[in-house]
N, C-alpha and C positions, 0 to 999 in steps of 0.2 A: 349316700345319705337318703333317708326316709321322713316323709312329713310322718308325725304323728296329728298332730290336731293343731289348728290354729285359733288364736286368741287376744283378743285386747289385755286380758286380763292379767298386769306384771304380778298380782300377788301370786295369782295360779300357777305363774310359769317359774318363780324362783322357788314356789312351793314342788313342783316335780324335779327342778332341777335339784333340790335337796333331798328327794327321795330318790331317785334315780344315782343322783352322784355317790349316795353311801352305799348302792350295791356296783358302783365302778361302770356307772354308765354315763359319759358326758353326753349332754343335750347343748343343739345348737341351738340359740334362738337366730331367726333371719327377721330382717327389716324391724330387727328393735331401735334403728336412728329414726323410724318414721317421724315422730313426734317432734326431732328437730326440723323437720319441713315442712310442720306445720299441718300434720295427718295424726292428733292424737286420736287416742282410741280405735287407730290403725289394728286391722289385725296383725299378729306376728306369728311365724309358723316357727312349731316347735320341731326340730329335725334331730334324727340319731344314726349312727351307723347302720347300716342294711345289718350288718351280725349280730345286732343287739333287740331290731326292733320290736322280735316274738316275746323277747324276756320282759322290753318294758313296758308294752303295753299291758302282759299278765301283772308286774307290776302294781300298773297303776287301777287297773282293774279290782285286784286285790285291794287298793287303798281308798275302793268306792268311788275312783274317778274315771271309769268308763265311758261317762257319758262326752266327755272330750273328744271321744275320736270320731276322725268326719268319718262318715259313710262311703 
């Protein structure tokens, strides 16, 4: 598994999982319970297969969300 970008942001992240998941790429979110520990607004790293991750970053690049990914 490969970080792509990490983010507080759940609209953002269900919003890629919906793009990502209609061209058959599941995204993992990691540390989405933060908030039950009382770490909202917690980042949470969005991760995918190492085989996938050249596709989805073109992706998400394509869909004007380039600026998500760390450096």
């Amino acid at each position: 598994m490969i970080e792509l970008f990490r983010t507080p942001d759940i609209v953002l992240i269900s919003y890629v999982r919906s793009l990502l998941s209609a061209e058959n790429i599941e995204i993992v979110g990691l540390d989405e319970n933060m908030t039950n520990v009382g770490l909202a607004g917690a980042p949470q790293r969005v991760m995918v297969d190492d085989r996938h991750a050249g596709r989805a970053r073109r992706l998400l690049e394509d869909a004007g969300l380039g600026h998500v990914f760390k450096s």
